[in-house]
Residue, then its C-alpha position, 0 to 999 in steps of 0.5 A: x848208227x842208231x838208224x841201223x840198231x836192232x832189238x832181238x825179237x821173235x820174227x827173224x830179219x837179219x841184220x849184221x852187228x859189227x865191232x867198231x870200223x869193221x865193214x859189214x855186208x855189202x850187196x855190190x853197191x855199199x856196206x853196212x856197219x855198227x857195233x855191238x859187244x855180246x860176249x866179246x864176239x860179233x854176232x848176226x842179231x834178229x828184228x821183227x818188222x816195224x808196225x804199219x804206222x809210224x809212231x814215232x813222236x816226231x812224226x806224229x806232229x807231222x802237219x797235215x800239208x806234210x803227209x800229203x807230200x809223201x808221195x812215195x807211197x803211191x808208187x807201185x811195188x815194182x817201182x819201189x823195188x827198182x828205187x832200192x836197187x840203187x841203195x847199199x845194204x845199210x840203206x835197205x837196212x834203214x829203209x826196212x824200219x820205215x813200214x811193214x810195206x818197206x820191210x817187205x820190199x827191202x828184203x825182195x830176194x831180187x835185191x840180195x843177189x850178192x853177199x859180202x862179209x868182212x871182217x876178221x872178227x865176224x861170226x861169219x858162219x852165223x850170218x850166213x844161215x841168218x841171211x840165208x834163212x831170211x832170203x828162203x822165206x818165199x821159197x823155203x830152203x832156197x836162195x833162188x835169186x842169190x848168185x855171189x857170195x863173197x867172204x875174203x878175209x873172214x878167218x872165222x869162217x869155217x866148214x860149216x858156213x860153206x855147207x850152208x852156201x851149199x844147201x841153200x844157194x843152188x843158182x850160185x855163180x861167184x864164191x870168194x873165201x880167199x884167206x879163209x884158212x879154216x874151211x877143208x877140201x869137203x866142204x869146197x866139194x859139197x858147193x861145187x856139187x850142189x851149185x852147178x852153175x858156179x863159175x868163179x871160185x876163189x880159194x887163194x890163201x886156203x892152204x887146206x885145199x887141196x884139190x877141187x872135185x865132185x862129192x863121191x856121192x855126186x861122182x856115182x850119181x854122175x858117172x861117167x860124164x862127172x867130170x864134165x859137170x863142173x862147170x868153173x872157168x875161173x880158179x884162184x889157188x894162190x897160196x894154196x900150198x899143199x897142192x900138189x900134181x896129183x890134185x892139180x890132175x884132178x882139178x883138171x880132169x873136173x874142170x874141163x871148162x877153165x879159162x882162168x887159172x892161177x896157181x901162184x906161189x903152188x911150190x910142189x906143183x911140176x912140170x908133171x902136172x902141168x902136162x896134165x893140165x893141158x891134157x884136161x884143160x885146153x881152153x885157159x887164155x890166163x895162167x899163173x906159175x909163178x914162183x913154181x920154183x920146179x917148173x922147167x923149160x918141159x912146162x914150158x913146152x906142155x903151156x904151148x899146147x895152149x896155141x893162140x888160146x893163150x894170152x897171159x902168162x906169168x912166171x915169175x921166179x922161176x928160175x928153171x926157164x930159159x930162153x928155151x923155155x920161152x921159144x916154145x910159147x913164143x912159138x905157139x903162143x903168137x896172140x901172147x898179150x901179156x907176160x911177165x917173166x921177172x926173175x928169171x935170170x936164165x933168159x937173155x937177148x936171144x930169147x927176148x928177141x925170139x919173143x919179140x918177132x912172134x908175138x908181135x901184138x905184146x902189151x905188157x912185157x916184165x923182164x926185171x931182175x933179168x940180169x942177162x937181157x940188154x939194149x940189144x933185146x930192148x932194140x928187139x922190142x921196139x922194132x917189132x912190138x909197136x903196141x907196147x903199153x907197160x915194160x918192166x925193167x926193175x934190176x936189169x943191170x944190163x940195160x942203158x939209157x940208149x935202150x930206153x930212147x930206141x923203144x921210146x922212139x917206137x913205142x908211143x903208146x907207152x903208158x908205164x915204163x919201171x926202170x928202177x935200180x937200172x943205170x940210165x941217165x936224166x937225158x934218157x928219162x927226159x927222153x922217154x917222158x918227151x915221146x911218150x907223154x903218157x908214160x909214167x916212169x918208176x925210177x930210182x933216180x933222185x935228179x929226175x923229177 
């Protein structure tokens, strides 16, 4: 886009270059992109503000009955600030090269509150000090006003970039590296101790991360109420592999504060520190274990701590549950909205039916792959969870088109229903589409259209 070229010059204003159909930074309402191949890598280049006039020929055969009707110009700042709100980073970008007043306004820090960097080829460890030495200008060395860095993807990220997120971004709230497998455990620490209002934290795919705590300098310095400082209520650390009990303790011992926690895919994380978790951590509504493969029927009955607190939980595959297991949430655990327990094949109609008449204001249920679960559990169901929205039933052989018609038949909200590999007739589906007509059905049968 020739709107969005950049020439290197001395006075820095950043503007991201971009291999082709590579989406560039975005500041929650669009993206900017372009091109550029200097020594085969992308880089952030530099421009200097446009001159007060413009002088571009065009322009200057402007008529006079033209110029008059730029009336834009003769809105207050504030109000042109407003207008640039409503405008995506590529769109600032442009308007920045229309006058030295523009350039000024476009880069007020009031419109940066969000980074987004894209990309697997972007230098994104340089674009992060251009922006950020950008946006410090008023305030040097700090980005008062940035609040959400989101760089999911960018697998060139490194230490580096995140230690400047650190020292530059103190009112940070949101940080989003998912994917970025480069960046280690100190690097995450320094953001969390120098950015103490951060409140989401992605780290899923970082399979380096290990553990999510205070720097030991900012440990002493905070003793001994350090491990009330953190104050994340959001973690991500799916696919973070190399976690284990131990660092999950930790974690919870920081963050006393988490209310969405998920640990899918952790497969060395046990019973063991799920029993630490809920020492630490008693406020979590959401968590995942899924694919836990060592989390047992014992995990179960530590996540139950939770009480009414709970409202979603996911475990799939592990294998280790059964009914047991699910006695113990639905127990304790009777504001349970959602659930999805796929895979585990341990669990049957008596489980189910425990579920059912305790947490009775269910509204996602995933039982697939339960092999062991039949009409009778599905009877259950329909009797007492009449707020029943989405049921997965992929893979349960057990199931009939006579379980279908009786939760049919009782829950009308039904608005997404997975049957598939399940032996259930045409006359059941045509059933289920006739009482709960806006029910979309994932089936696997070729008759029913």
């Amino acid at each position: 886009d020739s709107d969005l070229s950049m020439r290197t010059l001395s006075t820095p204003s950043p503007a991201l270059i971009f291999p082709p159909n590579s989406p560039g930074i975005q500041n929650g309402r669009g993206s900017s992109t372009s091109s550029s191949s200097v020594t085969g890598e992308t880089v952030a280049m530099v421009h200097s503000p446009p001159p007060t006039r413009l002088t571009h020929p065009l322009i200057r055969l402007a008529s006079k009955h033209q110029k008059e009707q730029a009336n834009i110009d003769r809105l207050p700042d504030h109000s042109m600030i407003q207008i640039f709100s409503f405008l995506p980073t590529n769109q600032l970008c442009r308007c920045a090269r229309v006058c030295r007043r523009w350039y000024n306004l476009a880069w007020d820090p009031r419109l940066w509150r969000t980074i987004r960097l894209t990309g697997e080829t972007i230098n994104v460890d340089r674009a992060l000090k251009v922006l950020t030495r950008r946006l410090c200008q008023d305030t040097p060395n700090v980005c008062l006003m940035l609040e959400t860095v989101i760089v999911s993807g960018c697998r060139r990220l490194t230490d580096r970039g995140l230690y400047t997120i650190a020292q530059c971004c103190p009112e940070l709230r949101r940080l989003e590296v998912s994917g970025c497998y480069n960046i280690s455990n100190e690097a995450v620490f320094d953001v969390v101790s120098l950015c103490p209002n951060l409140e989401h934290l992605d780290v899923s795919g970082c399979s380096k991360v290990t553990c999510i705590s205070l720097t030991r300098e900012a440990s002493i310095k905070l003793s001994p109420l350090h491990g009330k400082q953190i104050s994340i209520r959001y973690l991500d650390m799916t696919d973070c592999f190399v976690l284990e009990d131990e660092g999950l303790h930790t974690i919870a011992a920081h963050c006393t504060q988490l209310t969405h926690l998920y640990l899918r895919r952790c497969v060395r994380i046990t019973d063991e520190g799920l029993r630490y978790l809920m020492i630490y951590c008693t406020s979590i509504k959401e968590l995942s274990v899924s694919d836990c493969r060592f989390v047992s029927d014992f995990g179960m009955r530590e996540i139950a701590k939770l009480e009414s607190r709970l409202r979603y939980l996911s475990i799939a595959h592990c294998g280790r549950i059964t009914d047991v297991g699910i006695r113990y949430i639905a127990k304790y655990c009777s504001k349970l909205r959602y659930l999805n327990a796929r895979g585990c094949e341990g669990i049957t109609d008596h489980g189910v039916e425990y579920l059912a008449k305790n947490c009775t204001k269910l509204k996602s249920l995933d039982i697939g792959k339960c092999p062991l679960v039949s009409d009778t559990g599905l009877e259950f169901l329909a009797l007492n969870c009449f707020n029943l929205k989405r049921l997965s039933l992929k893979s349960c052989e057990s199931i009939t088109g006579q379980g279908l018609q009786i939760v049919a038949a009782n829950c009308f909200d039904l608005q997404m229903l997975n049957v598939q590999d399940c032996e259930v007739s045409v006359d059941a589906l045509r059933f289920v589409k006739r009482h709960c007509k806006r029910c979309i059905i994932e089936h696997t049968n070729p008759a029913f259209f």
